[in-house]
mmCIF file of the N, C-alpha and C atoms, coordinates in Angstrom:
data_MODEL
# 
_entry.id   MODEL 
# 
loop_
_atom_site.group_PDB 
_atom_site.id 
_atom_site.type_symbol 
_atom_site.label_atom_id 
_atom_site.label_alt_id 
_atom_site.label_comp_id 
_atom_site.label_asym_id 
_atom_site.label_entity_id 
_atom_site.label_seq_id 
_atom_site.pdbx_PDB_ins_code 
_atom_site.Cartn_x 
_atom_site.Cartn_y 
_atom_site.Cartn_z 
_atom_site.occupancy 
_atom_site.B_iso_or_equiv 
_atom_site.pdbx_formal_charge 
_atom_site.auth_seq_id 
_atom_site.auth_comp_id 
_atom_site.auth_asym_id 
_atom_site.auth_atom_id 
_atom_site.pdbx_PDB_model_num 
ATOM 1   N N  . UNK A 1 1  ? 109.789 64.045  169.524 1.00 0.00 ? 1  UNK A N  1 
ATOM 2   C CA . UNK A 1 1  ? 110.417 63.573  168.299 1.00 0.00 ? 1  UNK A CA 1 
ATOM 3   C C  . UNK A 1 1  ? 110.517 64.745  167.327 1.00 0.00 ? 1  UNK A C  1 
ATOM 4   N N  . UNK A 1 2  ? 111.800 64.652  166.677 1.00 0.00 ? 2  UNK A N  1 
ATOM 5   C CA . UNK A 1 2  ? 111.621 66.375  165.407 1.00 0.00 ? 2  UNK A CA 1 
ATOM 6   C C  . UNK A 1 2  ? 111.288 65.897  164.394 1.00 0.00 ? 2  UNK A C  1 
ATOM 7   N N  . UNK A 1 3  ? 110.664 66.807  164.025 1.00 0.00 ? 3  UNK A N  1 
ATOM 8   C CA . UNK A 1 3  ? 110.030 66.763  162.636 1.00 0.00 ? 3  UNK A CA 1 
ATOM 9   C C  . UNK A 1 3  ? 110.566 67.698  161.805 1.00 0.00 ? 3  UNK A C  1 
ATOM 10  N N  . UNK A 1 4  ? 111.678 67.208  160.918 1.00 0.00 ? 4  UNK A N  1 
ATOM 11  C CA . UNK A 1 4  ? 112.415 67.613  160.208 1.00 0.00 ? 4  UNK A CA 1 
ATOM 12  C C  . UNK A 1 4  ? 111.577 67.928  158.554 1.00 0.00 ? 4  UNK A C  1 
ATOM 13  N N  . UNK A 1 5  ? 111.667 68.935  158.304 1.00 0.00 ? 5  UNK A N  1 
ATOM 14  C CA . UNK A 1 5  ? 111.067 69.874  157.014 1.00 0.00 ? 5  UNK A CA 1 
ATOM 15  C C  . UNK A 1 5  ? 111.588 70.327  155.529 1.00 0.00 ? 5  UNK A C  1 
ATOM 16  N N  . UNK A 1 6  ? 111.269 70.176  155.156 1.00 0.00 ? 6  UNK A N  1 
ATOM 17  C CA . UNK A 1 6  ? 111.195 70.606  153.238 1.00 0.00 ? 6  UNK A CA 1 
ATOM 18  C C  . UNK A 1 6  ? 110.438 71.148  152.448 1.00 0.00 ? 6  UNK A C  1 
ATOM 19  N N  . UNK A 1 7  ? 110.660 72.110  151.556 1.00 0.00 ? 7  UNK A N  1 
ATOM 20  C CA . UNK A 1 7  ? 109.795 72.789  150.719 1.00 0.00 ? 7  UNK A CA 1 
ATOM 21  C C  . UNK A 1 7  ? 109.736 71.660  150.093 1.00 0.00 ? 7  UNK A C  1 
ATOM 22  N N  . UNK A 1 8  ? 108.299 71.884  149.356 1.00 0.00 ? 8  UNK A N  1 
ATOM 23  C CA . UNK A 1 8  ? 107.863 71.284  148.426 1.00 0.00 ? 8  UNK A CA 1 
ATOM 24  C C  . UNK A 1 8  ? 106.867 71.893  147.831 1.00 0.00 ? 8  UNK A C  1 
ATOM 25  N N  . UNK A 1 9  ? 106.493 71.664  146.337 1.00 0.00 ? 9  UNK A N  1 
ATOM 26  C CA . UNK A 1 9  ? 105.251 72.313  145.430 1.00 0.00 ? 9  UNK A CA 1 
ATOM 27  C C  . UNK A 1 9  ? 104.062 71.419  145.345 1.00 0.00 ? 9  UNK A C  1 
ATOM 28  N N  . UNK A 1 10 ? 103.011 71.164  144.819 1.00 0.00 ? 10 UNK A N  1 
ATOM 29  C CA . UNK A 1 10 ? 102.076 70.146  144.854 1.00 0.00 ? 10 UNK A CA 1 
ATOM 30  C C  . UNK A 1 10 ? 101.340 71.196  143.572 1.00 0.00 ? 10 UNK A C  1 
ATOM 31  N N  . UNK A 1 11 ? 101.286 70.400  142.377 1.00 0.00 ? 11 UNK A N  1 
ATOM 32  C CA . UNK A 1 11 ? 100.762 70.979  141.003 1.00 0.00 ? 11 UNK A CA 1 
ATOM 33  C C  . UNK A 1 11 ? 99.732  70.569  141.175 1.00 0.00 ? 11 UNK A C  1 
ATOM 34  N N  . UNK A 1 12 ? 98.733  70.181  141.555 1.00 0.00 ? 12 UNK A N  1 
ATOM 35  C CA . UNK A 1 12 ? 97.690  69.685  141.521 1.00 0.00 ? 12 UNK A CA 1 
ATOM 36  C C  . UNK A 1 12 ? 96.829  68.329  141.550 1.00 0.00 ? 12 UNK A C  1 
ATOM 37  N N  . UNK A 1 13 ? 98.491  67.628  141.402 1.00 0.00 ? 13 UNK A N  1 
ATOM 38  C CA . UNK A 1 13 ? 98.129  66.064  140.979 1.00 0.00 ? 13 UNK A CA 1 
ATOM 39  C C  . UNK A 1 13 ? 99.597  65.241  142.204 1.00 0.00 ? 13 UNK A C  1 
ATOM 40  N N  . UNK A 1 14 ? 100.576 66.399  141.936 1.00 0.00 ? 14 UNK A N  1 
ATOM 41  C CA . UNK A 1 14 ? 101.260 65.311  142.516 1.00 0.00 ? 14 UNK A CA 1 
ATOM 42  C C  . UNK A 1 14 ? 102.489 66.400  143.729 1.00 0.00 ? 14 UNK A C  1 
ATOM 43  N N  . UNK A 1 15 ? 103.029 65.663  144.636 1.00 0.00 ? 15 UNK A N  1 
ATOM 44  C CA . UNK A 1 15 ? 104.073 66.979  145.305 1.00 0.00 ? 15 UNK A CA 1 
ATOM 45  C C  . UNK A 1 15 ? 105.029 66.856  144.971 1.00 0.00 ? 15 UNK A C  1 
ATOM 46  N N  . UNK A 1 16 ? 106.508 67.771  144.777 1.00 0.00 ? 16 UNK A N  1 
ATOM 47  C CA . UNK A 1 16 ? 106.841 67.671  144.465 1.00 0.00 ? 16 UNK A CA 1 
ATOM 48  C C  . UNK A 1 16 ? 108.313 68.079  145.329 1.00 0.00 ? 16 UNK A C  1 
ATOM 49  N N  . UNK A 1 17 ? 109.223 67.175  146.162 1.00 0.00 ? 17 UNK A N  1 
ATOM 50  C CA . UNK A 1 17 ? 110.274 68.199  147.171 1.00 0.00 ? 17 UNK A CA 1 
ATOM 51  C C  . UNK A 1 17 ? 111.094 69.071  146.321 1.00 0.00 ? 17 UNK A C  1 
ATOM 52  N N  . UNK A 1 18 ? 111.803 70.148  147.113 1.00 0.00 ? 18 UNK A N  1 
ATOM 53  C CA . UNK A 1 18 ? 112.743 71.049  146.446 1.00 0.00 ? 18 UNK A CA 1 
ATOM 54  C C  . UNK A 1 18 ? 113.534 70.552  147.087 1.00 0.00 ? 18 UNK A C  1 
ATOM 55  N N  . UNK A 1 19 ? 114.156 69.519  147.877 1.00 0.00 ? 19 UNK A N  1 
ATOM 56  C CA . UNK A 1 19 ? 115.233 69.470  148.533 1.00 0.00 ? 19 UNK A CA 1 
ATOM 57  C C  . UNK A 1 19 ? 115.602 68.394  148.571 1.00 0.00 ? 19 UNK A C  1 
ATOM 58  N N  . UNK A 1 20 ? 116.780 68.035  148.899 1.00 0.00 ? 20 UNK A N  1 
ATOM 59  C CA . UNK A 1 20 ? 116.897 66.600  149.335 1.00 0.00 ? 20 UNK A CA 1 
ATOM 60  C C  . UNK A 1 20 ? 116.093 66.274  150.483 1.00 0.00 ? 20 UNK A C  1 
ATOM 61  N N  . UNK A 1 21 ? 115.529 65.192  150.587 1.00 0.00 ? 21 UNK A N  1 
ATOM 62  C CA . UNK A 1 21 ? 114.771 64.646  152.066 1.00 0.00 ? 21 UNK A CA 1 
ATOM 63  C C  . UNK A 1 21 ? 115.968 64.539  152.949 1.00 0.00 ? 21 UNK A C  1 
ATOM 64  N N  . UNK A 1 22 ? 115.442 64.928  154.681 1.00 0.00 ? 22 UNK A N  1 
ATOM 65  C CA . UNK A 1 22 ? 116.151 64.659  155.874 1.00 0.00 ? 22 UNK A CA 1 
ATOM 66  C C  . UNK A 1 22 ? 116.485 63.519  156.208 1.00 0.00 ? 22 UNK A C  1 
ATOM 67  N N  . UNK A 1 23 ? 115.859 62.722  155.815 1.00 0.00 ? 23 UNK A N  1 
ATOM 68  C CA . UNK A 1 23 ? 115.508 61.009  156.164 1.00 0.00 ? 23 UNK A CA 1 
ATOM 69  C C  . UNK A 1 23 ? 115.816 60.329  155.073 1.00 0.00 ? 23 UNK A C  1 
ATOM 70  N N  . UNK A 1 24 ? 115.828 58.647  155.702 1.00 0.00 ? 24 UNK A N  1 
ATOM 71  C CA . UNK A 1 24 ? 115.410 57.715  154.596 1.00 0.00 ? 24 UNK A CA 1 
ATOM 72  C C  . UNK A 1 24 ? 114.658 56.402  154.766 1.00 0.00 ? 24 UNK A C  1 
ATOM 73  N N  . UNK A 1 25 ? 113.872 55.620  153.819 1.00 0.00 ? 25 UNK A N  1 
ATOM 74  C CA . UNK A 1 25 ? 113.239 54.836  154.035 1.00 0.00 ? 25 UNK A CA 1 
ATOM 75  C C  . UNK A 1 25 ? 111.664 55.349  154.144 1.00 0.00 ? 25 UNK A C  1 
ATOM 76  N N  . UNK A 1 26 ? 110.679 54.539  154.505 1.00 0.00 ? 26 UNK A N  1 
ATOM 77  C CA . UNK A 1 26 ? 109.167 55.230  154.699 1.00 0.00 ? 26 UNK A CA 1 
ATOM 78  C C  . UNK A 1 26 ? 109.164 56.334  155.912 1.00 0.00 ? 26 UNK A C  1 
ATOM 79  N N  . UNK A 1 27 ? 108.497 57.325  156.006 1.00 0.00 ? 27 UNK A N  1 
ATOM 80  C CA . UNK A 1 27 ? 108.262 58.439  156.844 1.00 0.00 ? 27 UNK A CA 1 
ATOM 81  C C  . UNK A 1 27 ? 106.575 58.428  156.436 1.00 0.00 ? 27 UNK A C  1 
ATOM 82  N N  . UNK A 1 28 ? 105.779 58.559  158.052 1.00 0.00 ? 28 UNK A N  1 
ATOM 83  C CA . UNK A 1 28 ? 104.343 59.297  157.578 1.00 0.00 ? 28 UNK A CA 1 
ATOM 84  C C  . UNK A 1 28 ? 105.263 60.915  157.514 1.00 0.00 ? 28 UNK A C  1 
ATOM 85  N N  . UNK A 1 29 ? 103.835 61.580  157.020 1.00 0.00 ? 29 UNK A N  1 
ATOM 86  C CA . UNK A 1 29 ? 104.534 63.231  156.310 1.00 0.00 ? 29 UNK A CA 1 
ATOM 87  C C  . UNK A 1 29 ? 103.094 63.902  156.870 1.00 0.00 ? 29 UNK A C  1 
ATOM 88  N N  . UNK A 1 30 ? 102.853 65.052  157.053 1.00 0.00 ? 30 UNK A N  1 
ATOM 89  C CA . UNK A 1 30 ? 102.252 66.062  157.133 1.00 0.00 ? 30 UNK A CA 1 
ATOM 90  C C  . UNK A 1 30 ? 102.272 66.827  156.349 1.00 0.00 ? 30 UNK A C  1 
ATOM 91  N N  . UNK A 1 31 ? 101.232 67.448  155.371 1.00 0.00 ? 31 UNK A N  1 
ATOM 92  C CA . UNK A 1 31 ? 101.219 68.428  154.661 1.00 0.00 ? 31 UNK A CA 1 
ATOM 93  C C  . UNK A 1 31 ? 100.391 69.421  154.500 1.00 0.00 ? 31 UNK A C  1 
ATOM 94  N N  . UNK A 1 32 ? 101.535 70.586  154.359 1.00 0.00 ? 32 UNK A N  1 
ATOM 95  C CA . UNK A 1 32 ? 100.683 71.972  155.029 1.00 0.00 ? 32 UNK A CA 1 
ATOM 96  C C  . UNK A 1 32 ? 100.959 72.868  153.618 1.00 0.00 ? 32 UNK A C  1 
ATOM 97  N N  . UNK A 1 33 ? 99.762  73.685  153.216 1.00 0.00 ? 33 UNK A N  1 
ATOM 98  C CA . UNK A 1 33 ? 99.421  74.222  152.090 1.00 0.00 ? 33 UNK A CA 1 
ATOM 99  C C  . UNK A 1 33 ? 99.732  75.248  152.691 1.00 0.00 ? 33 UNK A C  1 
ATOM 100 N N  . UNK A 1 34 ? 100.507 76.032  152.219 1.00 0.00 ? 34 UNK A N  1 
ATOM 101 C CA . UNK A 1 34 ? 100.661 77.638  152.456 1.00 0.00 ? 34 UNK A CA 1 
ATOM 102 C C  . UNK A 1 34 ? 100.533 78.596  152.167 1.00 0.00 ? 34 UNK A C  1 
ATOM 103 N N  . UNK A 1 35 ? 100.734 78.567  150.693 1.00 0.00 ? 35 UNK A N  1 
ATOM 104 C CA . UNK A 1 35 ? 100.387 79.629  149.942 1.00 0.00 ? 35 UNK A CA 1 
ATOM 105 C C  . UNK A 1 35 ? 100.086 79.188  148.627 1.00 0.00 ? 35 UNK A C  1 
ATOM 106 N N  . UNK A 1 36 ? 99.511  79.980  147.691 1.00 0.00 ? 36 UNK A N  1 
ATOM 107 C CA . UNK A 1 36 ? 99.015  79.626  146.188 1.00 0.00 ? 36 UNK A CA 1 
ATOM 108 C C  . UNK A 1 36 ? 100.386 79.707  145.169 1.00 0.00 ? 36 UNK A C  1 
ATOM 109 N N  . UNK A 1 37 ? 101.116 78.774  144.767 1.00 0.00 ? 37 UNK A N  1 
ATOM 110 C CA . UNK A 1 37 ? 101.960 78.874  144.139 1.00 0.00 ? 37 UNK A CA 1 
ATOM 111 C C  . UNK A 1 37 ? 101.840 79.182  142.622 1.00 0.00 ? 37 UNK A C  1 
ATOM 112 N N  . UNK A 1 38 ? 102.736 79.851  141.699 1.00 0.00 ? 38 UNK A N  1 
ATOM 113 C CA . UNK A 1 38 ? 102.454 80.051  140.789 1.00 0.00 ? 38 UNK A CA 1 
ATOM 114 C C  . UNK A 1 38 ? 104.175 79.475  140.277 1.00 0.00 ? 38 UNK A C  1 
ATOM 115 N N  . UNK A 1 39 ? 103.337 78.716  138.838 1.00 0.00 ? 39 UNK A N  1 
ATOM 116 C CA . UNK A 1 39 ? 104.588 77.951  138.519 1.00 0.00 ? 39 UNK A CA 1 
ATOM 117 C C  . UNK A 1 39 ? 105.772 78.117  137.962 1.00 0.00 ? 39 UNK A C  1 
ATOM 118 N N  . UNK A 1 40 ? 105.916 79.530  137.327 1.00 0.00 ? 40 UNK A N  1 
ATOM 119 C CA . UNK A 1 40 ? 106.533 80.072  136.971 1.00 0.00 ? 40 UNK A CA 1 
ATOM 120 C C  . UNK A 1 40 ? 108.053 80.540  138.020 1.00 0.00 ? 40 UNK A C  1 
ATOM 121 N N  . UNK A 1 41 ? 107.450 80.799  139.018 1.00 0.00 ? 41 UNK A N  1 
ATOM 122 C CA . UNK A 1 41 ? 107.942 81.462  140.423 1.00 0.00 ? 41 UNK A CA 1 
ATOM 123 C C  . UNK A 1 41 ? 108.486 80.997  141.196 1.00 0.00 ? 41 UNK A C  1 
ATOM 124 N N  . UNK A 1 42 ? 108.118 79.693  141.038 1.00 0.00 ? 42 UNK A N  1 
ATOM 125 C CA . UNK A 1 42 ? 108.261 78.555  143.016 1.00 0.00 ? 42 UNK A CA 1 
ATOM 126 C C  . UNK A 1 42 ? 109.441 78.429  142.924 1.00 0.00 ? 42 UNK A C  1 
ATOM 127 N N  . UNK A 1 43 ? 110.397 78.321  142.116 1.00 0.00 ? 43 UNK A N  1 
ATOM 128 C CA . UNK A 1 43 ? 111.738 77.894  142.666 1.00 0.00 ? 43 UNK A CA 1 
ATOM 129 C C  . UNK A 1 43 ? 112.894 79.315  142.675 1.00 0.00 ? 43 UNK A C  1 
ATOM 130 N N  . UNK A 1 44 ? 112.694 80.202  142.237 1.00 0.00 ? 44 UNK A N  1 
ATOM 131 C CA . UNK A 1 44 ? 113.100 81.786  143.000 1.00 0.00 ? 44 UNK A CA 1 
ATOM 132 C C  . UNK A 1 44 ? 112.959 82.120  144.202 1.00 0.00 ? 44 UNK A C  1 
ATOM 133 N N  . UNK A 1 45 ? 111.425 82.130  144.034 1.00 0.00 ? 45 UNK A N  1 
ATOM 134 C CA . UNK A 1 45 ? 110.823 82.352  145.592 1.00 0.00 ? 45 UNK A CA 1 
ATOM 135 C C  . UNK A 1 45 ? 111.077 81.855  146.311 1.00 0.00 ? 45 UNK A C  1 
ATOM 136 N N  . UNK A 1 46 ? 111.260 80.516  146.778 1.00 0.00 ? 46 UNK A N  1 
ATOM 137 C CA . UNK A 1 46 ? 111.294 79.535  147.711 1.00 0.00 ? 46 UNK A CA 1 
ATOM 138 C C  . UNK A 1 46 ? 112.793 79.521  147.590 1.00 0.00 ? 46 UNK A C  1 
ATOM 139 N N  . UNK A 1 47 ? 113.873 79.777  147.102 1.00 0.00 ? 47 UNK A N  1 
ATOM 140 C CA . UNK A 1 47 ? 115.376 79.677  147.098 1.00 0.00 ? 47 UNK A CA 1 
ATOM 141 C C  . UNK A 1 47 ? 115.382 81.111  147.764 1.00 0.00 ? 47 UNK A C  1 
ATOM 142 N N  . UNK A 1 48 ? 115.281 82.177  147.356 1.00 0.00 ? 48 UNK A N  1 
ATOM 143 C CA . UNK A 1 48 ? 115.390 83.396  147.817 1.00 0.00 ? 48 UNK A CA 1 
ATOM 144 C C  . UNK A 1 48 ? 114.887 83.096  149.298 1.00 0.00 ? 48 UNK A C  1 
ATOM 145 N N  . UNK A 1 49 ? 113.734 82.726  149.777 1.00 0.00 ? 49 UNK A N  1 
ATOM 146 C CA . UNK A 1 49 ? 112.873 82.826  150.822 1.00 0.00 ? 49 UNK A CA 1 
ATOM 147 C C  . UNK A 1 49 ? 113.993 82.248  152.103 1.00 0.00 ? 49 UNK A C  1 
ATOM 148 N N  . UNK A 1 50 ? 114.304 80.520  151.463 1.00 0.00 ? 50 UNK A N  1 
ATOM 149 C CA . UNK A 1 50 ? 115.612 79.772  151.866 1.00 0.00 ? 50 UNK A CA 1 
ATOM 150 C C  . UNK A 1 50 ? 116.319 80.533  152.655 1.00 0.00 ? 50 UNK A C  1 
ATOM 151 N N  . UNK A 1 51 ? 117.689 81.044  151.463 1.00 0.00 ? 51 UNK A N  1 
ATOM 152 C CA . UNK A 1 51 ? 118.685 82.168  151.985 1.00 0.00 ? 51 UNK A CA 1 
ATOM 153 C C  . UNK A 1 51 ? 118.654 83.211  152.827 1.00 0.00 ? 51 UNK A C  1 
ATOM 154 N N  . UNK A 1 52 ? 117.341 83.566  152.831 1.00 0.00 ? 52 UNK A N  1 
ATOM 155 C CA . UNK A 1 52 ? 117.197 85.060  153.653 1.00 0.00 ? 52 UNK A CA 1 
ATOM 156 C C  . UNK A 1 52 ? 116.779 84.469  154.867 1.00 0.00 ? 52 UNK A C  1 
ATOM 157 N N  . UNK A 1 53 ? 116.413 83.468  155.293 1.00 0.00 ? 53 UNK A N  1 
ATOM 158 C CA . UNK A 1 53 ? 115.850 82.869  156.521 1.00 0.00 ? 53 UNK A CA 1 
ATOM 159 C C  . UNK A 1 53 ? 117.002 82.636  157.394 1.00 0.00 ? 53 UNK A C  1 
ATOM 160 N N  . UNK A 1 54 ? 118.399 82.709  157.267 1.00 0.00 ? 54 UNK A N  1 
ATOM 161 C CA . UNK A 1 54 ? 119.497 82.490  158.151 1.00 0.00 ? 54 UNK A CA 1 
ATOM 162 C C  . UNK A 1 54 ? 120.605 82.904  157.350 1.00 0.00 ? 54 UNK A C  1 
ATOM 163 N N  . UNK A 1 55 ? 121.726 82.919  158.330 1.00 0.00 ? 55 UNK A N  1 
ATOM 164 C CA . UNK A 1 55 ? 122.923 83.629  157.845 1.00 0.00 ? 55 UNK A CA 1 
ATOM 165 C C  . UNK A 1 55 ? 123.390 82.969  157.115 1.00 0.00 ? 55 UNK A C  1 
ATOM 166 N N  . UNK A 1 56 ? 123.551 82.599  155.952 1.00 0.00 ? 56 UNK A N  1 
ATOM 167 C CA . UNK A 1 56 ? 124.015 81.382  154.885 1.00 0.00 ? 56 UNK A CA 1 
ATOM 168 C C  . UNK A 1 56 ? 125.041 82.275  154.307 1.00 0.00 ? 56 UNK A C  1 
ATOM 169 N N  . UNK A 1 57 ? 125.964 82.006  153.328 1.00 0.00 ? 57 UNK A N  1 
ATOM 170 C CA . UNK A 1 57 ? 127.214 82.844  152.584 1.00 0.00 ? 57 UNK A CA 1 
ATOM 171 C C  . UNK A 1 57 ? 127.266 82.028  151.609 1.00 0.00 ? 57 UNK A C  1 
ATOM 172 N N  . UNK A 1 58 ? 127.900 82.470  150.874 1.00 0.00 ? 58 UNK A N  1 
ATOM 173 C CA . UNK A 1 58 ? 128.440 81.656  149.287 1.00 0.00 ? 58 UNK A CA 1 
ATOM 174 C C  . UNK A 1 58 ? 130.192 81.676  149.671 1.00 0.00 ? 58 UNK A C  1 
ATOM 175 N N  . UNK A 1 59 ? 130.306 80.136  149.356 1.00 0.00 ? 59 UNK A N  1 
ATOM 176 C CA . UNK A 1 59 ? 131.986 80.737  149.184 1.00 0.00 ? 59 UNK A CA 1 
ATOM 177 C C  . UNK A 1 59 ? 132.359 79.747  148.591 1.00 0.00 ? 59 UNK A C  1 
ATOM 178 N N  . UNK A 1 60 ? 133.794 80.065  147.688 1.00 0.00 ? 60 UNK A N  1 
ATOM 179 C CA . UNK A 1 60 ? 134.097 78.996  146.640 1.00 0.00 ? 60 UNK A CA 1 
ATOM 180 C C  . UNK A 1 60 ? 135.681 78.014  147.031 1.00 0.00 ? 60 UNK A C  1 
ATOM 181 N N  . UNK A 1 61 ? 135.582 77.885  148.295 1.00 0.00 ? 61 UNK A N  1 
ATOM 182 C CA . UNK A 1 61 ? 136.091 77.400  149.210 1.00 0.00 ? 61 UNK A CA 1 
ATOM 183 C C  . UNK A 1 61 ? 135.516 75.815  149.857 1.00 0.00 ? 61 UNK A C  1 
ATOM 184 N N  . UNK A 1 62 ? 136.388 75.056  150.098 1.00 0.00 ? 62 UNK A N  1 
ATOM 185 C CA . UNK A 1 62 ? 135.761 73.731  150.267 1.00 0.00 ? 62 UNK A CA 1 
ATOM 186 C C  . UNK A 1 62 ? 135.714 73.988  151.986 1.00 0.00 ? 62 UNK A C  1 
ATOM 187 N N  . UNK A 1 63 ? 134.656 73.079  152.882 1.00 0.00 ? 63 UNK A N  1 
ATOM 188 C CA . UNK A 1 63 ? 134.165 72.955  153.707 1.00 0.00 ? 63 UNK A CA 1 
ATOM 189 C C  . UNK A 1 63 ? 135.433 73.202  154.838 1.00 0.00 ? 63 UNK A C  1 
ATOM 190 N N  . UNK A 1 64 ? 136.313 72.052  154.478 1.00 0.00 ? 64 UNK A N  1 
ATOM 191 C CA . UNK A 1 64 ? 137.420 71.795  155.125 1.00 0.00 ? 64 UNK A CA 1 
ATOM 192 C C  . UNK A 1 64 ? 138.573 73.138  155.234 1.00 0.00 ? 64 UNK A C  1 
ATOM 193 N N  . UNK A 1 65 ? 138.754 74.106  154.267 1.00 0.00 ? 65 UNK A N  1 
ATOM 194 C CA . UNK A 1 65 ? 139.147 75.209  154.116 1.00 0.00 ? 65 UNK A CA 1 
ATOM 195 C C  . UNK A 1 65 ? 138.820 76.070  154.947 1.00 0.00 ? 65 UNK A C  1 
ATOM 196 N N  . UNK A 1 66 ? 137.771 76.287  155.134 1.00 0.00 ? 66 UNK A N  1 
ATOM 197 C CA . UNK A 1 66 ? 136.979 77.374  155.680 1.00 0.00 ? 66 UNK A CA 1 
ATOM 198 C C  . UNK A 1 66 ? 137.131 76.875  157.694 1.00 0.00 ? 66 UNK A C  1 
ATOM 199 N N  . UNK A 1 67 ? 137.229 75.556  157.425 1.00 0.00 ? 67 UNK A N  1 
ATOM 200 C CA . UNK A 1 67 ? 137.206 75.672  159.005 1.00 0.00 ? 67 UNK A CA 1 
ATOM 201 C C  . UNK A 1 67 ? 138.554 75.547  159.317 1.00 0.00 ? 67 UNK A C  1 
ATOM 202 N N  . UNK A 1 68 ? 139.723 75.425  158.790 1.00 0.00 ? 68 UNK A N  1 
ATOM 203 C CA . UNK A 1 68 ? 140.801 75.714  158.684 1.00 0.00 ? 68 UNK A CA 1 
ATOM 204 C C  . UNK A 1 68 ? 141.174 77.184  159.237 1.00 0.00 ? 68 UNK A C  1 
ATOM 205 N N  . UNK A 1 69 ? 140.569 78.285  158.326 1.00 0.00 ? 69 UNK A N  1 
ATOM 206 C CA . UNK A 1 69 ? 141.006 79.516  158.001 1.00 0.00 ? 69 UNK A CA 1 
ATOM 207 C C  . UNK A 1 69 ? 139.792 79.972  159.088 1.00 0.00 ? 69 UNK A C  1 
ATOM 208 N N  . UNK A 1 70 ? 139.187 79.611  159.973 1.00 0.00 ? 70 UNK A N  1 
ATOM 209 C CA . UNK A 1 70 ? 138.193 80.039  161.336 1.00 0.00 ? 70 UNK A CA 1 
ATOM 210 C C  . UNK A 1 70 ? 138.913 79.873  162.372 1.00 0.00 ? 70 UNK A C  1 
ATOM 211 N N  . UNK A 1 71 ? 139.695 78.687  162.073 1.00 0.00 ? 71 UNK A N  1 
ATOM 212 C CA . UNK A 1 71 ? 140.488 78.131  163.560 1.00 0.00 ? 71 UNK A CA 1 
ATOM 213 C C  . UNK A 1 71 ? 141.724 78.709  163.409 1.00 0.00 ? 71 UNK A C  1 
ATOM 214 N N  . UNK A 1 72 ? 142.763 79.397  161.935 1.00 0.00 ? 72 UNK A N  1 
ATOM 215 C CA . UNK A 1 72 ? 143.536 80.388  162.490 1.00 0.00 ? 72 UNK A CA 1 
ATOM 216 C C  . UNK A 1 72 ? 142.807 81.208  162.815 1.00 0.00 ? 72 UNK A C  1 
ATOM 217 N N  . UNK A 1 73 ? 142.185 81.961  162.676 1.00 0.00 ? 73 UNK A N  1 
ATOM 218 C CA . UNK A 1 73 ? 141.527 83.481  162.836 1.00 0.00 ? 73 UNK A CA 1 
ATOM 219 C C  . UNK A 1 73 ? 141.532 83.506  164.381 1.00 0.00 ? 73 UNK A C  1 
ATOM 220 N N  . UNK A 1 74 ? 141.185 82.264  165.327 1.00 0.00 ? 74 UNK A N  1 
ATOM 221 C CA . UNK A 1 74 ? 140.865 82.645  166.263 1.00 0.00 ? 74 UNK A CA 1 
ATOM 222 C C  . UNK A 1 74 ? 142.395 82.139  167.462 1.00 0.00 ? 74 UNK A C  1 
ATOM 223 N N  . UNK A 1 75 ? 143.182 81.700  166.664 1.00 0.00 ? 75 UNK A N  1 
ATOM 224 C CA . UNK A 1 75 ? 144.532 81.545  167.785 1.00 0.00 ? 75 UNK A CA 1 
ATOM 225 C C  . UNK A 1 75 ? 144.524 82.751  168.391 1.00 0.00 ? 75 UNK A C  1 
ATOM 226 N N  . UNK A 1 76 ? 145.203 82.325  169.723 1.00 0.00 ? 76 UNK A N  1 
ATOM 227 C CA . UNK A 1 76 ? 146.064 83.283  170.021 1.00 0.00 ? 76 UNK A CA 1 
ATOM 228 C C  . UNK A 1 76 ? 147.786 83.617  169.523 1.00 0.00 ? 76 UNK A C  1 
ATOM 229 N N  . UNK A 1 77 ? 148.002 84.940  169.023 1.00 0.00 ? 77 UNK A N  1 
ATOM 230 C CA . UNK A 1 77 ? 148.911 85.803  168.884 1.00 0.00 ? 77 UNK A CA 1 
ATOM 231 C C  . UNK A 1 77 ? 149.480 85.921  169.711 1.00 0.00 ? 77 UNK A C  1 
ATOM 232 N N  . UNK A 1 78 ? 150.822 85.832  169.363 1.00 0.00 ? 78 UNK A N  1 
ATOM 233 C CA . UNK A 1 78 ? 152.252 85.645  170.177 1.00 0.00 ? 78 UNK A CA 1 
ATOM 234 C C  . UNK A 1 78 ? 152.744 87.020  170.345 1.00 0.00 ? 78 UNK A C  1 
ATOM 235 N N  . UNK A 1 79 ? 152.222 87.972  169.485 1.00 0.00 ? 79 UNK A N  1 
ATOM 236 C CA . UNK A 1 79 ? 152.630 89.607  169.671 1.00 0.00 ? 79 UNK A CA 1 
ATOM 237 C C  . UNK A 1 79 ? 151.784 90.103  170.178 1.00 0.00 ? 79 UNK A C  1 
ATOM 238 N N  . UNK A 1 80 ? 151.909 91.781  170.529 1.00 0.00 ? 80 UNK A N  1 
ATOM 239 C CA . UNK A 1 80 ? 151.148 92.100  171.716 1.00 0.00 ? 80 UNK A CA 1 
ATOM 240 C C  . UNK A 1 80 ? 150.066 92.781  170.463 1.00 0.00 ? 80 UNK A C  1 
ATOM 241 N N  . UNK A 1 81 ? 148.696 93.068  170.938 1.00 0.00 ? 81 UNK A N  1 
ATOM 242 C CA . UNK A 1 81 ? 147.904 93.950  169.724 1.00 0.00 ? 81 UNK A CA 1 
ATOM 243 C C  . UNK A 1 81 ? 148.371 95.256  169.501 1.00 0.00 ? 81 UNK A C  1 
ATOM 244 N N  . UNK A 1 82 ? 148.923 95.798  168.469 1.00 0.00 ? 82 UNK A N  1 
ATOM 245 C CA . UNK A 1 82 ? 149.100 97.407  168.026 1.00 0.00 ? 82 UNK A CA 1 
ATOM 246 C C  . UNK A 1 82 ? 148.159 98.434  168.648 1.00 0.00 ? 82 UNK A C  1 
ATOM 247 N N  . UNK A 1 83 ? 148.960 99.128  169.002 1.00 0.00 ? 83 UNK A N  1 
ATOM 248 C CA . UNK A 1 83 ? 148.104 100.081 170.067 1.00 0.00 ? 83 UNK A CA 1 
ATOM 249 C C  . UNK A 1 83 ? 147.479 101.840 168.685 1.00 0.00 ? 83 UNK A C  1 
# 
């Protein structure tokens, strides 16, 4: 079964997700302390940490656009390639 994951902070009293949840309805949860957060920080860090963990991009292009402009990119060309 996967066990689908989310940052989250825990101030001392209560946790807190950074993300939208994977799921919905009741879930048991597992929770794993990782590092000493400082409160100032957690949501840089953990966004930065995010992004750099996989090839992600920014673009100001809607979803549907982009896979548009992938699926020309990859036709085949009716002319021969420039030599």
């Amino acid at each position: 079964m996967p066990m689908p994951s989310v940052s989250a902070v825990y101030d001392g009293e209560q946790i807190r997700l950074l993300e939208e949840p994977p799921v919905q309805g009741p879930y048991r949860v597992v929770v794993t302390f990782v590092e000493p957060a400082h409160k100032e920080d957690v949501p840089r860090q953990v966004l930065d940490r995010f992004w750099a963990s996989f090839g992600a991009w920014q673009d100001d292009r809607s979803a549907e656009e982009i896979v548009r402009d992938i699926y020309a990119a990859r036709r085949s060309k009716t002319e021969p390639p420039a030599l």
